[in-house]
N, C-alpha and C positions, 0 to 999 in steps of 0.2 A: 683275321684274329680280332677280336673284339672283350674289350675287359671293361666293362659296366659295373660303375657304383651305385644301387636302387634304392630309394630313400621312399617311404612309406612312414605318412606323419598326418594321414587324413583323422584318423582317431583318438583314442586315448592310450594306444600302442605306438610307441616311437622304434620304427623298425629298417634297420640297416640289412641289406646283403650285396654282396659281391661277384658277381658271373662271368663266366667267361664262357665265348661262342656256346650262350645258350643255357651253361651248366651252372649248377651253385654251387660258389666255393666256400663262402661263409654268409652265417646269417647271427645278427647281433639283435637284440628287443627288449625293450623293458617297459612298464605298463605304467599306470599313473600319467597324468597331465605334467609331465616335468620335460617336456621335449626340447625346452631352451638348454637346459642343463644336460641332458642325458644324449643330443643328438652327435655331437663332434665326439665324442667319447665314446658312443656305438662305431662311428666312424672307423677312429681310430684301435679299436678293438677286431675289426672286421680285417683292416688289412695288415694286425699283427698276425691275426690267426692264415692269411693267407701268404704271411710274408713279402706280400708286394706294396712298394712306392707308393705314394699317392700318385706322384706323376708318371705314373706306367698308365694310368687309365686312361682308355679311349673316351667315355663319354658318362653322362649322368643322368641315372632316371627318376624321374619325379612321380610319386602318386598325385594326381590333379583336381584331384575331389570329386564332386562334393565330400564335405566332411566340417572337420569343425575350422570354423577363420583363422583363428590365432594360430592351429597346429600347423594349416597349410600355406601360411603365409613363412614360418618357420622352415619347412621342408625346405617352400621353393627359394628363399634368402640365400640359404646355406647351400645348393646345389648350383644357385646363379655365382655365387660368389667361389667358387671350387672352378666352374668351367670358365669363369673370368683368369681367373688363376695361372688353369694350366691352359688354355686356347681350345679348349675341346666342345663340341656339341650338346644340346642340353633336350632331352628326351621328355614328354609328358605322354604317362599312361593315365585314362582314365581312370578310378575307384574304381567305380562298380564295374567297369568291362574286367577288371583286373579279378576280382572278387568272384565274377561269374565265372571268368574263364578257369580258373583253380576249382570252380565247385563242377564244373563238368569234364573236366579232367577226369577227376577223383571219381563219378558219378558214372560217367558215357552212358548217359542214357539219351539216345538220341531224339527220344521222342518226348520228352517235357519240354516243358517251360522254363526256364532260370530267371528268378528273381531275384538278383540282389539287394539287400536295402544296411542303411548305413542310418543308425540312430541320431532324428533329430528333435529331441526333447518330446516326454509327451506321447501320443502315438503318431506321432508324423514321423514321416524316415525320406529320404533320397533315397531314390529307384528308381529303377526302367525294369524292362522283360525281352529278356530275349528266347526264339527259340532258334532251332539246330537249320541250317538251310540242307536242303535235299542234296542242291548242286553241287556246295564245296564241302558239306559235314563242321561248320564255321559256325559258329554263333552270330547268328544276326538282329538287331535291334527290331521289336513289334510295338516299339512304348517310347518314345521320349523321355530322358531322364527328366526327374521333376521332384518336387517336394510333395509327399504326398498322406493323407491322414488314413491309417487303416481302421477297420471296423468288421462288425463279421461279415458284411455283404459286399465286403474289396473281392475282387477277384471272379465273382461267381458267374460272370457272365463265361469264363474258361471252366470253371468248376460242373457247370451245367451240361457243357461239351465232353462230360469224361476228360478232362483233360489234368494232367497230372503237373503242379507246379514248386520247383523246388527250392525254396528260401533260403539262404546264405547272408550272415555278417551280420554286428551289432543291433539291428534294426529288427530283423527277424526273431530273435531271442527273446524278444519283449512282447513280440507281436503273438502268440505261444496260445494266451487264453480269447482271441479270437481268429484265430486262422484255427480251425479246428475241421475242417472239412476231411474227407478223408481219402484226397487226392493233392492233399496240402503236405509235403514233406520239410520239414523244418531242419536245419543244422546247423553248427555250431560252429562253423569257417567263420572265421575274421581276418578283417585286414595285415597282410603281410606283403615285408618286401620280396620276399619268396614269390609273391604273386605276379609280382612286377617281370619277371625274369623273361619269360617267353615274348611276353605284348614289347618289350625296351629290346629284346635282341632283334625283333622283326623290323621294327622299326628304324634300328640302325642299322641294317641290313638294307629297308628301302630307301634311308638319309633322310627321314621322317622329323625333324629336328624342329623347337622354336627358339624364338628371337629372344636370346638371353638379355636385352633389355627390355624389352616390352609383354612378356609373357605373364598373364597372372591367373592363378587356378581358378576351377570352377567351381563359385561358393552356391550357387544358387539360391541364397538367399545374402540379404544385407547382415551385419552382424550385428548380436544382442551388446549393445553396449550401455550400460547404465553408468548413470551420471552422478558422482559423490556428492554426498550433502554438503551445502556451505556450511562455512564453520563461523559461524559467530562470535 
């Protein structure tokens, strides 16, 4: 039995759900950069709608990023401080594995590519690629996740192989007037804790867990911080 709280706070979506062995039971989200304010209150909304304790829950999963600094330093605060709490284990799924793996769900095509990408300012986005392995039918990484600047000539080295690649999340949306290829399949999946559910049940199933003191998400990049003017 396994009862998982999934906290998804890589973007501008602050998104709660709640699973049990596997299943969703609820799912709470609300949009806007306000995930200080809005994250305990999805919380607590999540397990009115399912009637259960906070402290019935077995364990906590985190979206890990890449994403924005301030949202996922937020998630993982508020997830460390809940399994300090109740003694329980503390789960990170990656973003974008998360992000793929709901877009080939949805998708089963076994034979593309999955891109996911997560908007970072600009035309740069976090991404990797995965495709489908023969052996397991699993998604498996062909790309390093990285921060990465798209243009019309990203990709073409698959594009030239007939190879069909299918973009998902924040990052891809914007990406629209130069992925134009026509093996280029674009969609409109973003970030959810809905997505988290499958990768945090496995996980806790293999005891996949980190160090709720020393654990911190994957920003891949330093954060934009600007400096107030002196005041005179």
């Amino acid at each position: 039995m396994s009862l998982i709280l999934n906290i998804e706070s890589a973007t501008d979506i602050c998104s709660i759900a709640i699973s049990q062995n596997g299943v969703p039971l609820a799912l709470c989200e609300a949009q806007g950069n306000h995930h200080a304010e809005q994250i305990t209150l999805l919380i607590n909304d999540c397990l009115k709608t399912c009637d259960i304790p906070i402290n019935a829950l077995d364990a906590v999963a985190i979206s890990n990023g890449p994403g924005s600094y301030t949202s996922l330093r937020i998630g993982a605060s508020t997830a460390k401080g809940i399994c300090y709490a109740l003694n329980i284990p503390l789960i990170a799924v990656d973003t974008l594995d998360s992000l793929a793996w709901a877009t080939f769900k949805d998708m089963a095509d076994n034979t593309a590519l999955y891109c996911p990408m997560i908007d970072a300012r600009r035309m740069e986005v976090y991404t990797t690629l995965f495709q489908v392995s023969k052996m397991t039918g699993e998604l498996e990484k062909i790309e390093p996740m990285q921060p990465k600047i798209i243009d019309e000539n990203s990709y073409s080295e698959f594009f030239e192989k007939n190879k069909k690649i299918i973009f998902s999340g924040s990052g891809a949306s914007k990406c629209t007037t130069v992925l134009t290829h026509a093996n280029a399949v674009i969609l409109n999946h973003l970030c959810s804790a809905k997505n988290l559910i499958a990768l945090s049940e496995k996980k806790f199933l293999e005891k996949k867990f980190v160090d709720i003191a020393y654990h911190t998400p994957q920003y891949l990049k330093a954060p934009n911080i600007t400096q107030g003017k002196k005041q005179l």
